[in-house]
FILUMRO-597620 format. One line per field, with one value per residue: x, y, z of N, C-alpha, C in turn; residue number from 1; residue in one letter. Coordinates in nm, 4 decimals. Last residue first. Example, Ala and Ser with C-alpha at 12.3 -4.5 7.8 and 13.67 -1.06 7.14 Angstrom:
n_u: [1.2850;1.3190];
n_v: [-0.2250;-0.5690];
n_w: [0.7080;0.7800];
ca_u: [1.3670;1.2300];
ca_v: [-0.1060;-0.4500];
ca_w: [0.7140;0.7800];
c_u: [1.2900;1.3200];
c_v: [0.0030;-0.3300];
c_w: [0.7870;0.7800];
nr: [2;1];
rest: [S;A];
END
This chain:
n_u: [8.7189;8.6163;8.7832;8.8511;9.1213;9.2405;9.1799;9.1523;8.9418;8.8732;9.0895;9.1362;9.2478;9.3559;9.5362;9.7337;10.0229;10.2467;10.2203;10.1602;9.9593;9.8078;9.5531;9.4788;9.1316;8.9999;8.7195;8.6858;8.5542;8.3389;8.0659;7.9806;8.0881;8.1571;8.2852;8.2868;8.4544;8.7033;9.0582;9.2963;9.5348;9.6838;9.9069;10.0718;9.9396;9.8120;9.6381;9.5931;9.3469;9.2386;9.0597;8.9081;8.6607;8.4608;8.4849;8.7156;8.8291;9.0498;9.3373;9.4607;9.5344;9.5802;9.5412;9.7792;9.9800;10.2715;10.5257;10.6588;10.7714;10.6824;10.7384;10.9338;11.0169;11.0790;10.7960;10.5415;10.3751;10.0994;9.8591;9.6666;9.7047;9.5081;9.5913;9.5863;9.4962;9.3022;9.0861;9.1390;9.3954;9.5168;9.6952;9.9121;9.9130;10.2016;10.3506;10.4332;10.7808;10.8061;10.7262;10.7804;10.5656;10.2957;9.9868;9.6716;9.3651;9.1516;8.8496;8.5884;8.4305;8.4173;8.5530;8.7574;9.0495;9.1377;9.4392;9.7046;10.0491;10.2866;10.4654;10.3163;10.4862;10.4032;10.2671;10.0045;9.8134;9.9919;9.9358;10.0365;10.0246;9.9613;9.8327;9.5607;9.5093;9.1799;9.0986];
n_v: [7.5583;7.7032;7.9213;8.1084;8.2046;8.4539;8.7579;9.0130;9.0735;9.0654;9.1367;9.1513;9.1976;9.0399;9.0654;9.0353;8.9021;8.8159;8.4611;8.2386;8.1161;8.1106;8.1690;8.5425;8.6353;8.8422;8.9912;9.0869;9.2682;9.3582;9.0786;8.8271;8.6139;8.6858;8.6282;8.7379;8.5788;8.3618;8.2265;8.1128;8.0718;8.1708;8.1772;8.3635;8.3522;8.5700;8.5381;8.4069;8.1584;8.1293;7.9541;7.9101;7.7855;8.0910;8.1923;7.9990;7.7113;7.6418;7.4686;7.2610;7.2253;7.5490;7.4583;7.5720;7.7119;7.8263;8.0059;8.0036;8.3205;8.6321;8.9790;9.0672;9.2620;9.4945;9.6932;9.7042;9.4700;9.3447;9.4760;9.4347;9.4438;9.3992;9.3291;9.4189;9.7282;9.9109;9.9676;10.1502;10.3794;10.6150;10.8968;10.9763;11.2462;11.5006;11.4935;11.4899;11.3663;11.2054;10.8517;10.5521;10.4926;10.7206;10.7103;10.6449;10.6826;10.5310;10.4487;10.3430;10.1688;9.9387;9.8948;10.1754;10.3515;10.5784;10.5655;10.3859;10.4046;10.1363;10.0360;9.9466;9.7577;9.6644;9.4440;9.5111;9.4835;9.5911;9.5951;9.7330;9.6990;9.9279;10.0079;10.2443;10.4910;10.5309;10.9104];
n_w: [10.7728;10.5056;10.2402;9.9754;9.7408;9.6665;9.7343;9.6944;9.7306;9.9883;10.1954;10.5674;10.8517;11.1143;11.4756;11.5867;11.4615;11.5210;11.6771;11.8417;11.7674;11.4886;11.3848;11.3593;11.3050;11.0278;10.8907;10.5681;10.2337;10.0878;10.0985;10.0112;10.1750;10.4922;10.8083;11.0536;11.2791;11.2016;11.2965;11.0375;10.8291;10.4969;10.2778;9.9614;9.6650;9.6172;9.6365;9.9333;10.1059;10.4511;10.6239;10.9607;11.2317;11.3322;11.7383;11.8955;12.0161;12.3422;12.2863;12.2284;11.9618;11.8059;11.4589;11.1711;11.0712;11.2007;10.9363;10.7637;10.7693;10.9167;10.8305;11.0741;11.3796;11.4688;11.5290;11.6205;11.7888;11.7185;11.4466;11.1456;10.8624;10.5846;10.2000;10.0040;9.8653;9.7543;9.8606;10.0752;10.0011;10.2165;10.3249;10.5345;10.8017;10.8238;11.1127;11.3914;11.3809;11.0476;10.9624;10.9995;11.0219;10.8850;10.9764;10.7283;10.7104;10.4482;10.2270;10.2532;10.4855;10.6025;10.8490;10.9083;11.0717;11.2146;11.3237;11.2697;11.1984;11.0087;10.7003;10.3598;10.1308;9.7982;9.6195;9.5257;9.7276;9.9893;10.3680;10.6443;10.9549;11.2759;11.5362;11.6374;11.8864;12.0107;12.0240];
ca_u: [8.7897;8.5936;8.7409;8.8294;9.0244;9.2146;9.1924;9.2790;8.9615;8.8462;9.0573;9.1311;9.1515;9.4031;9.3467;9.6391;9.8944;10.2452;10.2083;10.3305;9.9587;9.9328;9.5616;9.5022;9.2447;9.0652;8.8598;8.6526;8.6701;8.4661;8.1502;7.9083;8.1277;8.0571;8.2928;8.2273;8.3113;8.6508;8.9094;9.2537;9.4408;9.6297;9.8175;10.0092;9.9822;9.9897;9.6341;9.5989;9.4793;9.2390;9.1952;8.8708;8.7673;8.4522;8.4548;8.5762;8.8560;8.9273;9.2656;9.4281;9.4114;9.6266;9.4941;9.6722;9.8452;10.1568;10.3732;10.6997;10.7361;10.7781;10.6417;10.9179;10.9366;11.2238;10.9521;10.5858;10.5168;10.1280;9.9855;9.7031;9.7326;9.5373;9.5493;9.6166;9.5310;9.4611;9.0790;9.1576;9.2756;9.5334;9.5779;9.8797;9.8966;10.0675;10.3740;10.3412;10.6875;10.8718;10.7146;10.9552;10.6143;10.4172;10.0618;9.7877;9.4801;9.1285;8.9555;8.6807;8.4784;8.2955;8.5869;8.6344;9.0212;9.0152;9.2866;9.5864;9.9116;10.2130;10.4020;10.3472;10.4626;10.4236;10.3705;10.1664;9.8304;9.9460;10.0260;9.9193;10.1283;9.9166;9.9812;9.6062;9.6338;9.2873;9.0738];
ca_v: [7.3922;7.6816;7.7484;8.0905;8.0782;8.3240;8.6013;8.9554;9.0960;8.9867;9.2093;9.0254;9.2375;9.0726;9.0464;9.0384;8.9934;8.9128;8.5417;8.3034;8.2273;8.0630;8.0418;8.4073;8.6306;8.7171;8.9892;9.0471;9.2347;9.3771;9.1833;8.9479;8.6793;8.6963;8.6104;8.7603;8.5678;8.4725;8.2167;8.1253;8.0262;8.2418;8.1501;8.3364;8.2279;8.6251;8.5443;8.5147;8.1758;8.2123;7.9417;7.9557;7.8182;7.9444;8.1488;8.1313;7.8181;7.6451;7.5967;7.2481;7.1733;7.4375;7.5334;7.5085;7.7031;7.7809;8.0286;7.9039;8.2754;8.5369;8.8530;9.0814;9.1164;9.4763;9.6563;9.7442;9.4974;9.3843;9.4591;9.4823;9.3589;9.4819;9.2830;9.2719;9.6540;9.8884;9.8713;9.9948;10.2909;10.4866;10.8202;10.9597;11.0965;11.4409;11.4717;11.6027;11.4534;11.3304;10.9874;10.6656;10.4452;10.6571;10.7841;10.6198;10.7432;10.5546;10.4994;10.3320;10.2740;10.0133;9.8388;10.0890;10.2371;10.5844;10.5477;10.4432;10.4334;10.3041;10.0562;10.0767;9.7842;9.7364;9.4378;9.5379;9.4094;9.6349;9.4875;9.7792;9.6835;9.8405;9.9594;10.1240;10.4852;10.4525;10.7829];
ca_w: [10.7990;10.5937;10.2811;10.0818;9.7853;9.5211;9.7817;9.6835;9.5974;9.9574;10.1238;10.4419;10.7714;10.9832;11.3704;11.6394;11.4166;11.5720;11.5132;11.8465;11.9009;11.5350;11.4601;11.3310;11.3887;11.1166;10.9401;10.6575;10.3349;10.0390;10.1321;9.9388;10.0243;10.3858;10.6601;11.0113;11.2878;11.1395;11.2731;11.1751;10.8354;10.6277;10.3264;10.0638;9.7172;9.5713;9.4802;9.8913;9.9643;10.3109;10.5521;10.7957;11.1146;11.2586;11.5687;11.9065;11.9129;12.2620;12.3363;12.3918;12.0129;11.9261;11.5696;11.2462;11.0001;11.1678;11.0608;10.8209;10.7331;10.9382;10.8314;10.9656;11.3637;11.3662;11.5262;11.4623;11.7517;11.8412;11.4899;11.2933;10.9325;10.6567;10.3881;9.9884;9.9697;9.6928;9.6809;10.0885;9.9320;10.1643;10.2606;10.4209;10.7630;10.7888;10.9687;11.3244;11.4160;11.1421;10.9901;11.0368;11.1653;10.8283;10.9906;10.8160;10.7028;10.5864;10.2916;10.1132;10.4144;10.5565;10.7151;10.9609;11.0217;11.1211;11.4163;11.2024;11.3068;11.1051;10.8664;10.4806;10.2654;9.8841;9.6718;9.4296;9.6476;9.9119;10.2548;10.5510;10.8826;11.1753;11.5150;11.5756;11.7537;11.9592;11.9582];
c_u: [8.7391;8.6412;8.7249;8.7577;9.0071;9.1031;9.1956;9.3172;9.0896;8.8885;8.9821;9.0313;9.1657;9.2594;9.4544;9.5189;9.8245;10.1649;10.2083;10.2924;10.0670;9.9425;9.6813;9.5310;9.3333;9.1595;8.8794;8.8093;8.5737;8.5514;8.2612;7.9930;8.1459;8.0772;8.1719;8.2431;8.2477;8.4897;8.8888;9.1359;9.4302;9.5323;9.7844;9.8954;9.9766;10.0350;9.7799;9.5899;9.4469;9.3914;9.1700;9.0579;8.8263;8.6314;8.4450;8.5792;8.7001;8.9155;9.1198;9.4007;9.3693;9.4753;9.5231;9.6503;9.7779;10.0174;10.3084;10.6023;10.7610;10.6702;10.7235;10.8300;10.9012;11.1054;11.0249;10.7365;10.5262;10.2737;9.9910;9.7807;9.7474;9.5687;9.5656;9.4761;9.5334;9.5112;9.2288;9.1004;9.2694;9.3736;9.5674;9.7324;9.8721;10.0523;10.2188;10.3464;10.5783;10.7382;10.7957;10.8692;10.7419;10.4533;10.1893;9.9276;9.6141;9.3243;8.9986;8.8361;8.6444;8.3611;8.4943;8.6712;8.8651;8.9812;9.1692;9.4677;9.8252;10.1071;10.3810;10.2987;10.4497;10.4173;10.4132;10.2775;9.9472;9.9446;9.9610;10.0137;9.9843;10.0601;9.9559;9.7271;9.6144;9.3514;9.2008];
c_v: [7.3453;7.5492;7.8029;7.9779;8.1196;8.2359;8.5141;8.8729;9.0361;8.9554;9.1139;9.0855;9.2380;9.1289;9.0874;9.0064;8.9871;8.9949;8.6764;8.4811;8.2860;8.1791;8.0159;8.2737;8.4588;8.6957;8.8090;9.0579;9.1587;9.2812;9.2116;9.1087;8.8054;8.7503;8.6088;8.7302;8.6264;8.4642;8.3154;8.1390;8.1136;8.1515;8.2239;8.2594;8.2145;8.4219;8.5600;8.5028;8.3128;8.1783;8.0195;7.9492;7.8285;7.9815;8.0273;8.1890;7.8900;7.7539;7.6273;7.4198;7.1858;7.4076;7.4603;7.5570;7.5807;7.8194;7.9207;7.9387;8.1134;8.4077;8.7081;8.9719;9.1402;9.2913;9.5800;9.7490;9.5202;9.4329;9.4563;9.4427;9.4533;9.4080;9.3996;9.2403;9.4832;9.7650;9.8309;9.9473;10.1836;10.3933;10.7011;10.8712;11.0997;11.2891;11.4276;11.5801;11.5290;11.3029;11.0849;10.8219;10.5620;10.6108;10.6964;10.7043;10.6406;10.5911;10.5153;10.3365;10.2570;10.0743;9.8479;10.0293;10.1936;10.5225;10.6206;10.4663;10.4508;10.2425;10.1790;9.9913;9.8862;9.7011;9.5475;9.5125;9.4670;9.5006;9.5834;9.6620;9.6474;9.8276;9.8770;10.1125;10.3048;10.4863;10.6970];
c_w: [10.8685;10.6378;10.3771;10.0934;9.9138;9.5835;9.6218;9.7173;9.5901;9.8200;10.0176;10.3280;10.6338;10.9325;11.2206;11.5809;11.4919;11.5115;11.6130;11.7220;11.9094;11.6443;11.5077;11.4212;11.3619;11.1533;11.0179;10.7936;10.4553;10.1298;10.0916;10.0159;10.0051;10.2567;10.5774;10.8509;11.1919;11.2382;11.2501;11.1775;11.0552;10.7055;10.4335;10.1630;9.8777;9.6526;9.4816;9.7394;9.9797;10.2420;10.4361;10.7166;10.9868;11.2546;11.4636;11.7374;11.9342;12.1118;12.2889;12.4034;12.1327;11.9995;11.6657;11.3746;11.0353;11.1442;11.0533;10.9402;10.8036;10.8460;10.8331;10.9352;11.2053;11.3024;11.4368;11.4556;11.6306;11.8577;11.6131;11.4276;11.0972;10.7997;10.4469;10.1667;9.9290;9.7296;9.6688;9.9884;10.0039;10.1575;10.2197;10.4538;10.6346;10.7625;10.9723;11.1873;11.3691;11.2070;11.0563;10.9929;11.1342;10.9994;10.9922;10.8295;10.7747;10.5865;10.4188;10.1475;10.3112;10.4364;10.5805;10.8192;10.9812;11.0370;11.3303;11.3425;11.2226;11.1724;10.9231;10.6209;10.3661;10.0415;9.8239;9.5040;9.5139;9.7802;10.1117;10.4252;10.7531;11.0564;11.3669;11.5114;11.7391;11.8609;11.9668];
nr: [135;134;133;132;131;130;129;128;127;126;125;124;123;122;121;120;119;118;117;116;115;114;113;112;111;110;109;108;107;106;105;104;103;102;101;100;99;98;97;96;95;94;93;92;91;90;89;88;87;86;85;84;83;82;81;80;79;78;77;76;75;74;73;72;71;70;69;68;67;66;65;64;63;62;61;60;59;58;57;56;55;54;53;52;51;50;49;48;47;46;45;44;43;42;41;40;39;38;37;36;35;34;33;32;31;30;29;28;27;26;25;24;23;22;21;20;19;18;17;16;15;14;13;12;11;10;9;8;7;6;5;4;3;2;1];
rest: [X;X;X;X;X;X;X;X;X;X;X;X;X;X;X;X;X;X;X;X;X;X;X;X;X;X;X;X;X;X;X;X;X;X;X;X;X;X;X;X;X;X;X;X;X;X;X;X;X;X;X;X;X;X;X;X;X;X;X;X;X;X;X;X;X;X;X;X;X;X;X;X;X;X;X;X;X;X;X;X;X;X;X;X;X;X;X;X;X;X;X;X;X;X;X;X;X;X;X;X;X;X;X;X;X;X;X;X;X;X;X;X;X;X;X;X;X;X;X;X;X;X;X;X;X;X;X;X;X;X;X;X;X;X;X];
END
């Protein structure tokens, strides 16, 4: 199975980086293996009730959430999906597109609108939005 490069936000603040390959967004749970793990170290567990975001990664390196991201869309690329702007509750923004937003779900995902960003996709905990819009 894919190792996913992920950076896990915890609505308390927290930050685990690692691997996950038993991500779905279905499910309650799912493992990740620490980035400074030993060798062969067990993966921990992790609530996604806990979570802010789940952020999937193209560089689990030294790239720290950079702030000052845009939050718009380059007009000379086409966009695939809707576009959407999530508040976090922690203020954070987020804007890019989603194909699958629906209240009535725990989470969704979305890719964001700044091509420089080093998320590939986010997976957006819905319990930990203040506001979702469509732009």
């Amino acid at each position: 199975m894919t190792q996913n490069k992920i950076v896990a936000r915890f609505r308390d603040g927290r930050v685990l980086k690692g691997f996950t390959d038993d991500f779905f967004p279905a499910k309650a749970f799912f493992h990740v293996t620490p980035l400074d793990a030993p060798e062969h170290a067990k993966a921990v567990e992790v609530s996604t009730a806990d979570l802010k975001a789940l952020f999937f990664v193209k560089d689990l390196g030294s790239q720290p959430h950079r702030e000052g991201h845009r939050l718009e869309f380059d007009p000379a690329k086409p966009v695939v999906g809707r576009k959407i702007r999530v508040v976090f509750k922690d203020q954070e923004i987020l804007v890019g597109t989603t194909q699958g937003y629906d209240p009535s779900r725990p989470g969704f995902f979305v890719i964001p609108a700044d091509p420089a960003s080093n998320n590939d996709r986010v997976f957006v905990i819905a319990a930990a939005t203040k506001q979702v819009s469509f732009i």
